[in-house]
Each structure stands twice: as C-alpha cells, then as structure tokens.
DSSP file (Angstrom, degrees, kcal/mol; ACC not computed):
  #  RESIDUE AA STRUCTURE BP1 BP2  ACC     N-H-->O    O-->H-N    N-H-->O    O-->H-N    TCO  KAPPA ALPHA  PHI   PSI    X-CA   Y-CA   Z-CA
    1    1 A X              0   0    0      0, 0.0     3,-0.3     0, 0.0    38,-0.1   0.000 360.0 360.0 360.0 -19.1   -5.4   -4.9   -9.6
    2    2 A X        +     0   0    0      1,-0.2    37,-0.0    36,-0.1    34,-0.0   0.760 360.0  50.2 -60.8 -16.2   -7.8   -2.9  -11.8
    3    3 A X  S    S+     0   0    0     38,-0.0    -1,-0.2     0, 0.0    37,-0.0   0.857  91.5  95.4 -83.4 -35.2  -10.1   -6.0  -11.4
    4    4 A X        -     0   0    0     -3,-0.3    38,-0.3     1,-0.1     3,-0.2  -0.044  66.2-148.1 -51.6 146.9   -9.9   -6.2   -7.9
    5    5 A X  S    S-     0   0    0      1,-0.4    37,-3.0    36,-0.1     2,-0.3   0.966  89.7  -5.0 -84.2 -47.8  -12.5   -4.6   -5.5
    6    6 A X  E    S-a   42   0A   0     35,-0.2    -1,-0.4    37,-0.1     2,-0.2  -0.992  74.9-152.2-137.6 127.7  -10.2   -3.9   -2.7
    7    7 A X  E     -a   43   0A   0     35,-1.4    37,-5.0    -2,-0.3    29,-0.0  -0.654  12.6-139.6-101.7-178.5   -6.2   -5.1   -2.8
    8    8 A X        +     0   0    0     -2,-0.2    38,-0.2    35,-0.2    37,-0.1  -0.368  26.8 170.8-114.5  31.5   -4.3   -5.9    0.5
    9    9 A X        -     0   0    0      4,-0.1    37,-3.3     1,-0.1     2,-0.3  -0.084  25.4-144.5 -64.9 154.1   -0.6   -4.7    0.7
   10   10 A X  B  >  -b   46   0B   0     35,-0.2     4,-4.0     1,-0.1     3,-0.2  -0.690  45.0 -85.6-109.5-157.7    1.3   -4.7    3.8
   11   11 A X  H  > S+     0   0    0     35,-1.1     4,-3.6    -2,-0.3     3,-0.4   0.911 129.9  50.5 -42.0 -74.3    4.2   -1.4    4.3
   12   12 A X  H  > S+     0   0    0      1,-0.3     4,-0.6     2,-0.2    -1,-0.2   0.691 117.0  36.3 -16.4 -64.9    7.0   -3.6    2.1
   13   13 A X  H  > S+     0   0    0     -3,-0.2     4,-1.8     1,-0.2    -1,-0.3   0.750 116.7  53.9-100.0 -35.8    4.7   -4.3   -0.6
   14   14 A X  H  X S+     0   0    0     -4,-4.0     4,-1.8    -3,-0.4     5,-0.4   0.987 109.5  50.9 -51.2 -54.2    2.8   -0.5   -0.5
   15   15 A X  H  < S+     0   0    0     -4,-3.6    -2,-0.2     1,-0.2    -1,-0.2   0.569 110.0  44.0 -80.0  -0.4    6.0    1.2   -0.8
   16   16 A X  H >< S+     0   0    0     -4,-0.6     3,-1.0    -3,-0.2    -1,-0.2   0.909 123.4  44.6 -95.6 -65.8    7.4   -1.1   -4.1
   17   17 A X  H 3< S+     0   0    0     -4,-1.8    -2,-0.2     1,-0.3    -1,-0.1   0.655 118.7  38.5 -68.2 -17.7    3.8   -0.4   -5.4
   18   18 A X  T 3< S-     0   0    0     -4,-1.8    -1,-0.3     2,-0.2    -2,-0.2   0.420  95.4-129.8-113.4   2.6    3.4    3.7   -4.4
   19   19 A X  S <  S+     0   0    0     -3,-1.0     2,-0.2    -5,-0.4    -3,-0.1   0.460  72.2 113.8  77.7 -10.4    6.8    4.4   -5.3
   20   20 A X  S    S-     0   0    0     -6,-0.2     2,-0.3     7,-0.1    -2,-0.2  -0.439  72.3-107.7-102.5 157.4    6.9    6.2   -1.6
   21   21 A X        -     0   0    0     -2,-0.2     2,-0.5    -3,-0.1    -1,-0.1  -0.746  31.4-145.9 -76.7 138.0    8.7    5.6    1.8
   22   22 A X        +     0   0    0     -2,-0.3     3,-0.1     1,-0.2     6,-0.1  -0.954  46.7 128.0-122.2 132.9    6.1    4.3    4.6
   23   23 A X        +     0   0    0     -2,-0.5     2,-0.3     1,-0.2    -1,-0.2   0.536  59.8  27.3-139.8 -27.2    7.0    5.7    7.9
   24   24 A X  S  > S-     0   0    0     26,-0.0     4,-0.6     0, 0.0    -1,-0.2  -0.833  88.4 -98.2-153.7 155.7    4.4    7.5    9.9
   25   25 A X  T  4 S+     0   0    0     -2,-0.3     4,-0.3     1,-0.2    -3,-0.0   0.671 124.0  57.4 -75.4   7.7    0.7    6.8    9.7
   26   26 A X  T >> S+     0   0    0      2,-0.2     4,-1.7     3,-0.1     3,-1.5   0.708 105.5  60.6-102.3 -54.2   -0.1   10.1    7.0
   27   27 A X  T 34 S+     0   0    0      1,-0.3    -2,-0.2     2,-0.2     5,-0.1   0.641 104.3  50.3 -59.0   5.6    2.7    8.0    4.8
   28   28 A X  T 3X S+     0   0    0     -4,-0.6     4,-0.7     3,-0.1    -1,-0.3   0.661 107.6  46.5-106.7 -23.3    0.3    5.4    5.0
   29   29 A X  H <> S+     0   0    0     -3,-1.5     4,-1.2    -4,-0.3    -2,-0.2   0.545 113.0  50.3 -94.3   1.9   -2.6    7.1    3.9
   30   30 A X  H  < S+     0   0    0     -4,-1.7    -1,-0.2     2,-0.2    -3,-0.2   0.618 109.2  47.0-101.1 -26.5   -0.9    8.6    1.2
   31   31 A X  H >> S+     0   0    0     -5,-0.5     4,-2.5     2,-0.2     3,-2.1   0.814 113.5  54.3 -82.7 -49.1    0.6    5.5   -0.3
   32   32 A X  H >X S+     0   0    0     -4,-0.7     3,-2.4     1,-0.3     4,-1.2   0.877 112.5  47.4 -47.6 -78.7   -3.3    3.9    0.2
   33   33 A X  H 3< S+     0   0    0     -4,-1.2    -1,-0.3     1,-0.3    -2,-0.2   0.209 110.0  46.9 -70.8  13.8   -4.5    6.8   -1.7
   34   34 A X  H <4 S+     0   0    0     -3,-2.1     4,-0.3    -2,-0.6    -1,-0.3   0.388 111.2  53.8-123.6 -16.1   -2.1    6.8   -4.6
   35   35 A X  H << S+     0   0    0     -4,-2.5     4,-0.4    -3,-2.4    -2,-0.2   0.814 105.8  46.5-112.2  -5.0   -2.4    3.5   -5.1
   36   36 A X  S  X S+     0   0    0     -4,-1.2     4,-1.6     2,-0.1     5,-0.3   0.637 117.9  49.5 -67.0 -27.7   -6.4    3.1   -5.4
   37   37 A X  T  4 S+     0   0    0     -5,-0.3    -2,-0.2     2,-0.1    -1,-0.1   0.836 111.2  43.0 -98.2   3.3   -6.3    5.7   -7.5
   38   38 A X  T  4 S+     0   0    0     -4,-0.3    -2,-0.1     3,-0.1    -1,-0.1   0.764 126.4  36.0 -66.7 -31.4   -3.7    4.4   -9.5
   39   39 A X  T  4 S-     0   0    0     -4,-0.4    -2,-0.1     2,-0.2    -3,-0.1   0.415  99.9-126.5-105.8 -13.2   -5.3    1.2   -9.4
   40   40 A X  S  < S+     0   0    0     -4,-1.6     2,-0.2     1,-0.2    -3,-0.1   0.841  76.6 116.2  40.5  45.5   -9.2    2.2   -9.5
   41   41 A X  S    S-     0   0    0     -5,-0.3   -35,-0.2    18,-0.1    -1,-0.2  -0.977  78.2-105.0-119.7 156.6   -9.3    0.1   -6.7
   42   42 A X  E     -a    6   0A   0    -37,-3.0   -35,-1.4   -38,-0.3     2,-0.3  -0.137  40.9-161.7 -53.5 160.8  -10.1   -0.1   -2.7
   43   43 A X  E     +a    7   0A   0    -37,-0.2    16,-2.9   -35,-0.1     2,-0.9  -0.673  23.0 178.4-157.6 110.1   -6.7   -0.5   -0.6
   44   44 A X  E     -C   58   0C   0    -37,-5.0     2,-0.6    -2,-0.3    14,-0.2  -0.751  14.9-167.4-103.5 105.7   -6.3   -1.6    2.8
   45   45 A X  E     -C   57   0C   0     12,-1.1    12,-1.3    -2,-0.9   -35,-0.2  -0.737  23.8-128.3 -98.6 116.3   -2.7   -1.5    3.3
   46   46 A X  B >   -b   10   0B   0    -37,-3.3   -35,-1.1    -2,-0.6     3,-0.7  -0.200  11.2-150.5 -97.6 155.6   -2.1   -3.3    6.5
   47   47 A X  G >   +     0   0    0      1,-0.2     3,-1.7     7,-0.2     8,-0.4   0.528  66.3 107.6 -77.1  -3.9   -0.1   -1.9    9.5
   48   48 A X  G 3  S+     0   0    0      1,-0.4    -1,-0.2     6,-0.2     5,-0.1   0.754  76.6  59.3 -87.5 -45.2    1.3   -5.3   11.0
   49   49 A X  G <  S+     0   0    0     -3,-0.7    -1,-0.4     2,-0.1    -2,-0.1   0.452  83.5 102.0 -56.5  -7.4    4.8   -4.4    9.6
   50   50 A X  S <  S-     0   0    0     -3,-1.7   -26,-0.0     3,-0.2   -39,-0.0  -0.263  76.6-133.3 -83.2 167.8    4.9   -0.8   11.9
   51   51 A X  S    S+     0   0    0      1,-0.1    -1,-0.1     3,-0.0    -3,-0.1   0.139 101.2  46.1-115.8   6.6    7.0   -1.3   15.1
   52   52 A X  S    S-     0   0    0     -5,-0.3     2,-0.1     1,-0.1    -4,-0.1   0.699 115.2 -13.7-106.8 -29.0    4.0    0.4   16.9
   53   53 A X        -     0   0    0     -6,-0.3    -3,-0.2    -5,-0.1    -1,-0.1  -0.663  41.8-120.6-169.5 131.2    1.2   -1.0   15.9
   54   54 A X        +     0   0    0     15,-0.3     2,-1.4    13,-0.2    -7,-0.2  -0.193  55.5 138.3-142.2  63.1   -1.1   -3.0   13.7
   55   55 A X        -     0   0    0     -8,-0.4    13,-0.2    13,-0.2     2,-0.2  -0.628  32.5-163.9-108.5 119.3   -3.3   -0.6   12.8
   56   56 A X  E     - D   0  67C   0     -2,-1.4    11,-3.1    11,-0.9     2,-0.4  -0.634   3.7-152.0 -66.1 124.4   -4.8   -0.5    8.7
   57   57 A X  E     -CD  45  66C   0    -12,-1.3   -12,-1.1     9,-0.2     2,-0.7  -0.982   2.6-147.5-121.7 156.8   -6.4    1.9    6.8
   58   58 A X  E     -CD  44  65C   0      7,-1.4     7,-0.9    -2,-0.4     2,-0.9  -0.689   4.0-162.4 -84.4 119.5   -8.4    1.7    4.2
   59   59 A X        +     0   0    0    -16,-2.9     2,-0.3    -2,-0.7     5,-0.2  -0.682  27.2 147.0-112.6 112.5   -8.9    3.9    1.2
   60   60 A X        +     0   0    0     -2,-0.9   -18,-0.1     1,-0.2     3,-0.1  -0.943  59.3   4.4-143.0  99.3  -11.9    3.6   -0.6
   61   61 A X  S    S-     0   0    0     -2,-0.3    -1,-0.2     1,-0.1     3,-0.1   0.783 130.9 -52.9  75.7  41.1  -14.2    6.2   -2.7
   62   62 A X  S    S+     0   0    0      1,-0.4    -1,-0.1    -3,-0.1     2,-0.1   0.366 120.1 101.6 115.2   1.0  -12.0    8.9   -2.1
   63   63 A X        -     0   0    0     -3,-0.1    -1,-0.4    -5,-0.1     2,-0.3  -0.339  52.5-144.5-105.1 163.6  -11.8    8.4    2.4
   64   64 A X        +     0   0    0     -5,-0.2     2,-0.4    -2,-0.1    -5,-0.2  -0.969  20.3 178.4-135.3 143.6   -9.5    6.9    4.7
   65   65 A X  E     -D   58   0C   0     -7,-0.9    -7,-1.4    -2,-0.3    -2,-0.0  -0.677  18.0-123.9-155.5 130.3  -10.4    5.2    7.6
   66   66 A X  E     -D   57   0C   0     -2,-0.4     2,-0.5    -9,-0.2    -9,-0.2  -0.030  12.7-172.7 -53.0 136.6   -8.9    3.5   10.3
   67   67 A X  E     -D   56   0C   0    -11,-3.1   -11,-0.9     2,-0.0     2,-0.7  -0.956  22.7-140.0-135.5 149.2   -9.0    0.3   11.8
   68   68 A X        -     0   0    0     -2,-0.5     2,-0.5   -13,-0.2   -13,-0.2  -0.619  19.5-171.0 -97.2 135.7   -7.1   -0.3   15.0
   69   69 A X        -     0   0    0     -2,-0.7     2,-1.7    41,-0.0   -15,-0.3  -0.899  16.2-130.6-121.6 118.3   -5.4   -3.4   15.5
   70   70 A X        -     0   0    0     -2,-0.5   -17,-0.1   -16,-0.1    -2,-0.0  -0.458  15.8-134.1 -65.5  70.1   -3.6   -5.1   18.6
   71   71 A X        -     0   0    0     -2,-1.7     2,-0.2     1,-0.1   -17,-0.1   0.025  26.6-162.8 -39.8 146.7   -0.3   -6.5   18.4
   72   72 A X        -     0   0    0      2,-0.0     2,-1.4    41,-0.0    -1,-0.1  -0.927  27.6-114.4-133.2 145.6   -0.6  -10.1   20.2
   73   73 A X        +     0   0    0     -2,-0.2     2,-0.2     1,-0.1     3,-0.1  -0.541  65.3 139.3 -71.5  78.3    2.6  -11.7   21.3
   74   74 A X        -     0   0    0     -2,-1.4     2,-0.8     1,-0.1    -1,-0.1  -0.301  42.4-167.6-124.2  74.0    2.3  -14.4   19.2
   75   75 A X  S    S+     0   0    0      1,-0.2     2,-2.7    -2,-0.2    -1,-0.1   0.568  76.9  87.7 -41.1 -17.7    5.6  -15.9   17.1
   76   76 A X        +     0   0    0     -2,-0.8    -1,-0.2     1,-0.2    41,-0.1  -0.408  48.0 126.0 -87.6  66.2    3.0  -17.9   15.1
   77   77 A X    >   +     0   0    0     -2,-2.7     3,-0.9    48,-0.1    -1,-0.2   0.002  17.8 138.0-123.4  43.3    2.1  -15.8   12.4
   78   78 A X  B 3  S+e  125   0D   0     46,-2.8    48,-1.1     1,-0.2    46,-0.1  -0.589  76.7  16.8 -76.5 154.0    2.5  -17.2    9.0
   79   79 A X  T 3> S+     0   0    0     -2,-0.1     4,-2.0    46,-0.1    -1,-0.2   0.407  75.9 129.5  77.6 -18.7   -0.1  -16.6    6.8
   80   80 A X  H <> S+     0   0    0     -3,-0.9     4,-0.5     1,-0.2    -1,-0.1   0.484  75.7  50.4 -65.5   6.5   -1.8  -13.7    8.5
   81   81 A X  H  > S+     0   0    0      2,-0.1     4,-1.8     3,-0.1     5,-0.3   0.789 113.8  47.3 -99.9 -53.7   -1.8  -11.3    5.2
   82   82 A X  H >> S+     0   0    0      1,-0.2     4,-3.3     2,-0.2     3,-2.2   0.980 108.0  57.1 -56.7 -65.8   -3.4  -14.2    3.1
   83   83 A X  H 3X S+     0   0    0     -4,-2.0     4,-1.0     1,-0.3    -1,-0.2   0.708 106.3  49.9 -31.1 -39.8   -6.0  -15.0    5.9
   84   84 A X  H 3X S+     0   0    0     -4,-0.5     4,-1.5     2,-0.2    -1,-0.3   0.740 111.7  43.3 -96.8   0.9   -7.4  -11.6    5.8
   85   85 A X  H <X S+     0   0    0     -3,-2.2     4,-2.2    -4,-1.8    -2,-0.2   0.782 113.4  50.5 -62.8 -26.2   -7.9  -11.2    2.5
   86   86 A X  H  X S+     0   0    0     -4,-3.3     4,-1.5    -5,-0.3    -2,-0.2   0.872 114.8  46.7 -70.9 -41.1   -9.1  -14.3    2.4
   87   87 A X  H  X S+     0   0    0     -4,-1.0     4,-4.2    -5,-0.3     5,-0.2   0.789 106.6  56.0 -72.0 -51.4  -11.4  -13.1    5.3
   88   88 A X  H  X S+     0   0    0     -4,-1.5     4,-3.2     1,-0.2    -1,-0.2   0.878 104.5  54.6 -56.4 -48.0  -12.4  -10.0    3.8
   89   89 A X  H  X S+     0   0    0     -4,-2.2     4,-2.9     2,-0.2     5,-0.3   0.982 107.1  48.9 -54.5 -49.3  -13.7  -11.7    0.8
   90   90 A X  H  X S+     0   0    0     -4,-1.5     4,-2.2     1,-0.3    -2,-0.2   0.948 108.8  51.0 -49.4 -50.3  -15.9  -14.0    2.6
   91   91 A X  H  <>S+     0   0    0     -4,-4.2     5,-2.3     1,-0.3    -1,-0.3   0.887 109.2  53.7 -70.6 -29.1  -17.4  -11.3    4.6
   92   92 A X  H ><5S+     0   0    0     -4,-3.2     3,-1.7     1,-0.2    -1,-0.3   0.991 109.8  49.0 -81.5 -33.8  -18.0   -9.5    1.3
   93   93 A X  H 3<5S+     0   0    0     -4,-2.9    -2,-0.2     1,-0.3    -1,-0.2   0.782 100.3  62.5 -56.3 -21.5  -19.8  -12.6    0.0
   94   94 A X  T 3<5S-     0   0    0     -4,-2.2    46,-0.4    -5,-0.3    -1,-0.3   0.330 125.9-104.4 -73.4  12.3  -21.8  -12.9    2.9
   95   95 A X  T < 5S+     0   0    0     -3,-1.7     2,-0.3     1,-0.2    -3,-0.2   0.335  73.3 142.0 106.8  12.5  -23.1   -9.6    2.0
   96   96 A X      < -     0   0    0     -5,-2.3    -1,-0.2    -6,-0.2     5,-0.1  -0.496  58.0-107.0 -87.1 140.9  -21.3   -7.3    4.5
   97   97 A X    >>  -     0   0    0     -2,-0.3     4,-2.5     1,-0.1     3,-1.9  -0.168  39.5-102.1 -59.6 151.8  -20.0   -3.7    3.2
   98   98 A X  H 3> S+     0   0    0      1,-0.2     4,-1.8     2,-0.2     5,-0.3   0.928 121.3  57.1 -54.7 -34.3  -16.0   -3.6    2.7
   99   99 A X  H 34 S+     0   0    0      1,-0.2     4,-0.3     2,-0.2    -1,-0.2   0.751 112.6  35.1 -67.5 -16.3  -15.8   -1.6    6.1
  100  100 A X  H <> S+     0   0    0     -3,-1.9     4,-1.8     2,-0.2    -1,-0.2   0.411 116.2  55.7-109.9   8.6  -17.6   -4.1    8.2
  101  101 A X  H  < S+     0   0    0     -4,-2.5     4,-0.3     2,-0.1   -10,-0.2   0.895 115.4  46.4 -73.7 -31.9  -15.8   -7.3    6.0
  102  102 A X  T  X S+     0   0    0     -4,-1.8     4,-1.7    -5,-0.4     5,-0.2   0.834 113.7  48.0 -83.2 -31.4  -12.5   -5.3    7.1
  103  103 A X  T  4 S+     0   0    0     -4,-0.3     4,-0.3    -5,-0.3    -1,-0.2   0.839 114.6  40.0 -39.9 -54.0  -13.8   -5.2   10.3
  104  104 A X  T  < S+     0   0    0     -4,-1.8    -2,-0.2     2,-0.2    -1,-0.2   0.323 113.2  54.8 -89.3  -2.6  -14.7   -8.5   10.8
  105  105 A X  T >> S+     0   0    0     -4,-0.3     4,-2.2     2,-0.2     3,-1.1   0.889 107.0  46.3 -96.9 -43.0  -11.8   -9.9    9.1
  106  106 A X  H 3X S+     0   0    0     -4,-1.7     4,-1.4     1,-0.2     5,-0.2   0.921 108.6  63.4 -72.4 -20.4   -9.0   -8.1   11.2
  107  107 A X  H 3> S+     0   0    0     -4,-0.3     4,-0.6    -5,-0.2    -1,-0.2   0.717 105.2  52.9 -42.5 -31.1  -11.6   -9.4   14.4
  108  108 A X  H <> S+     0   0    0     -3,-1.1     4,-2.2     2,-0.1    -2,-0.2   0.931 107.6  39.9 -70.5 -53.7  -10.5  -12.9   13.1
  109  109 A X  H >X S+     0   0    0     -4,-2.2     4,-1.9     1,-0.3     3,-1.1   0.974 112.7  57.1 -85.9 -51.0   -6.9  -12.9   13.0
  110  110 A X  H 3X S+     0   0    0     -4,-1.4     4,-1.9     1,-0.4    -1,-0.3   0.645 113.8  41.9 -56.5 -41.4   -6.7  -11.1   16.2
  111  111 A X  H 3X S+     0   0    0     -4,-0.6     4,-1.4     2,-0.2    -1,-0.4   0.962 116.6  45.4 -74.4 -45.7   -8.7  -13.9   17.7
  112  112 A X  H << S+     0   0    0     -4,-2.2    15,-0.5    -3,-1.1     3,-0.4   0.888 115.0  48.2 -58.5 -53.5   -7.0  -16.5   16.0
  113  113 A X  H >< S+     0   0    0     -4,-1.9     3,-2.0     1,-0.2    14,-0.3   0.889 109.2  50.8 -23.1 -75.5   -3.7  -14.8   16.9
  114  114 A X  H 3< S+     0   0    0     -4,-1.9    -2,-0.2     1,-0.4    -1,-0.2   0.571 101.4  67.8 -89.1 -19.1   -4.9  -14.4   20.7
  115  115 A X  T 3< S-     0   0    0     -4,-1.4    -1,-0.4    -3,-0.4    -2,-0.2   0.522  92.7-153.9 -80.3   8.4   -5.9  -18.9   20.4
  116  116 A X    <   -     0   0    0     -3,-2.0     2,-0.3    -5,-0.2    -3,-0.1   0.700  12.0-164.1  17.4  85.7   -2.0  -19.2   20.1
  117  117 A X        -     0   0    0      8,-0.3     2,-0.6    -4,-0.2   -41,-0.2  -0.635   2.0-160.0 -75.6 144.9   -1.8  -22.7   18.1
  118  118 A X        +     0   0    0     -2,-0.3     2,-0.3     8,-0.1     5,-0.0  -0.900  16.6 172.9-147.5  99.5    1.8  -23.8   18.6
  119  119 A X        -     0   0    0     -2,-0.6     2,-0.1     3,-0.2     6,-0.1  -0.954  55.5 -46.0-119.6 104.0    2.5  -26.5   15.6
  120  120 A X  S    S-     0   0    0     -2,-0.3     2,-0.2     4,-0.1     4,-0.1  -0.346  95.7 -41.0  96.5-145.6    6.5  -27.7   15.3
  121  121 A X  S    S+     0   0    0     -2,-0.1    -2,-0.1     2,-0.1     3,-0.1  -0.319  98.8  30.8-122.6-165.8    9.1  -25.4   15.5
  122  122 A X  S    S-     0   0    0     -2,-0.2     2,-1.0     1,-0.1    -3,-0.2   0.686 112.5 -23.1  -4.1-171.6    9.5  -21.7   13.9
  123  123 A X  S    S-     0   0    0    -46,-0.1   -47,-0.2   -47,-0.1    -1,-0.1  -0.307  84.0-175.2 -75.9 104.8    6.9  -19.1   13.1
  124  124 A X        -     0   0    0     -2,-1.0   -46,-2.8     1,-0.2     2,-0.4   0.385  26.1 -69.8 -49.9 166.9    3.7  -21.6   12.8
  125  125 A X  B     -e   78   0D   0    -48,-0.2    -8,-0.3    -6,-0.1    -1,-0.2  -0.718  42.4-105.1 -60.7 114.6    0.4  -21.1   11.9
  126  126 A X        -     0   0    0    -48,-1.1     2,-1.6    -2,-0.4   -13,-0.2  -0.246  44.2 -91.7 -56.9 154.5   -2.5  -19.3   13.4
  127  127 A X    >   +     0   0    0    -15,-0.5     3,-2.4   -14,-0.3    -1,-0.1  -0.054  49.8 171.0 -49.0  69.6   -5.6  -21.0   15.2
  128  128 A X  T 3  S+     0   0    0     -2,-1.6    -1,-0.1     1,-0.3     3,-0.1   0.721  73.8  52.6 -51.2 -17.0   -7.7  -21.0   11.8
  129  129 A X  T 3   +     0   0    0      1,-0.2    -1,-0.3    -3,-0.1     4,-0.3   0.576  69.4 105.9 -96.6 -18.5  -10.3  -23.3   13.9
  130  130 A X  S <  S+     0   0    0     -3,-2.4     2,-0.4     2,-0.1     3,-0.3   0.913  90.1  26.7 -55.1 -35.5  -11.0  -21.3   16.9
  131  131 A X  S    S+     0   0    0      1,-0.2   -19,-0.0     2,-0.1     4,-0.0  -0.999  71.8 137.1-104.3 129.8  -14.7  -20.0   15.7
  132  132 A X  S    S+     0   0    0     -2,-0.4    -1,-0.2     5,-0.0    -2,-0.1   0.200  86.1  27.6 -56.5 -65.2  -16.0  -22.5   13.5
  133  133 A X  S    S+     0   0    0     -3,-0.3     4,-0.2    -4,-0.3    -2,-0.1   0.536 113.4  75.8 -93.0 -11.1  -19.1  -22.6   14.9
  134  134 A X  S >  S-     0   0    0      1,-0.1     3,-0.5     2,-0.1    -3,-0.0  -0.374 100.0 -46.8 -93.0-167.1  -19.4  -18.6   16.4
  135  135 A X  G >  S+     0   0    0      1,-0.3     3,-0.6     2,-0.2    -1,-0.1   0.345 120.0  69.3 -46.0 -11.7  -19.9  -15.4   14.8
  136  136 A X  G 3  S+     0   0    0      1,-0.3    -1,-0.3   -29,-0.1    -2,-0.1   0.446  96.4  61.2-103.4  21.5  -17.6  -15.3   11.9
  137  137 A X  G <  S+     0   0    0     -3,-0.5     2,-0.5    -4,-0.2    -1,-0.3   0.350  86.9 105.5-113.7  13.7  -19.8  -18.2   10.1
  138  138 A X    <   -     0   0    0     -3,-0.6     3,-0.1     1,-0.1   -44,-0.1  -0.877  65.7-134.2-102.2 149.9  -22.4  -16.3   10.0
  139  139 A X        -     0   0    0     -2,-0.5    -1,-0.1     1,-0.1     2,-0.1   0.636  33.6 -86.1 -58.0-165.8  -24.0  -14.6    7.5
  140  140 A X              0   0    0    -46,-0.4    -1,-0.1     1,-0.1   -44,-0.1  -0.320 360.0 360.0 -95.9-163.4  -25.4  -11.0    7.2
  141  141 A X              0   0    0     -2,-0.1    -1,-0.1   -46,-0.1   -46,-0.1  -0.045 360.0 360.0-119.0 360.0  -29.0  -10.5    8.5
C-alpha cells in the first residue's frame, strides 16, 4: 500500500487492516486515519457495509471528509468496490483531484446501481454501460 496513492477498504477489510472495531462514523474516521498514516497513503474506506448508510470518507493530507452516498435497492451489486477504485483511478488520470475522482466515482456506481441491470439469477452485476457516452467519459477541462 505504500505505493498506492489512495487504497479503498470497505468496514470488513478497515477493521483487519486498523486493528479497530468499525461501528459509528468517528470509528470510521479513526480507522481511515490510522491507516494512511500507517500506510503513507490516501484512504477512502467505503461505508456500503453500514446498516445506515453508504456514506465514505476519505482521509488524505492529514483531513477527513465526507462523501454521502445513497443506498439504492438494488440486489445486483457485485463488483461495486472494484468499480470504484477502478473509477477513481480513471478520474485521477483524467486529471481530476482525488476529491472530485471520489466524487465522480461514487456518482457512477450510484447511477449504475439506480440503471438496475438484472443478468441470471443471484446478486448480478451493475449497469457498467449506462453513460458511455455522458459525463463520466469525459475528461477534465
């Protein structure tokens, strides 16, 4: 992780890496911040596991900040942890700062989420396809 610019845990995977119990959204910002600095890296440790919730924050140059997230009723969520890292990278190779890559990436699965693709039987994929063509192929100005 030391190489990485920003890693991506969700609760499960914070609390094996911070050593901590994740319960309450200050146990989230405390596990975020023990494990960028542990890690000399960014950490958005994502919220999608809370029973409330699917709100992230990030902790990055010594900050937290929040990003608020909808749950959508959607059984089709495999894959949504890879997809926004995956997301987040892009947007930071399109030149966008890690707060608006994180921005734009949890704006993705939400949408993707909210196109409810329904492929076969158990929890499916999301709609990777819905914007192809809209805003999230484009670049930064």
């Amino acid at each position: 992780m030391p190489l990485a610019a920003v890693a991506t845990p969700n609760i499960p995977e914070a609390e094996i890496l911070s050593g901590m119990t994740i319960r309450t959204r200050e146990d989230m910002e405390s596990a975020a911040k023990k494990i960028a600095e542990e890690n000399s890296c960014a950490v958005l440790l994502k919220g999608g596991h809370s029973l409330s919730d699917a709100d992230d924050v990030l902790y990055s140059n010594g900050a937290a900040k929040w990003f608020k997230g909808k749950r959508i009723d959607n059984p089709n969520t495999h894959g949504t942890g890879c997809t926004l890292s995956s997301a987040i990278a892009a947007n930071l190779a399109k030149g966008f700062s890690l707060e608006e890559a994180v921005e734009r990436a949890k704006e993705y699965i939400s949408e993707a989420l909210a196109a409810m693709l329904n492929l076969g039987k158990g929890s499916g994929p999301m709609n990777h396809a819905f914007g192809l063509a809209g805003k999230f192929s484009e670049e930064k100005n």
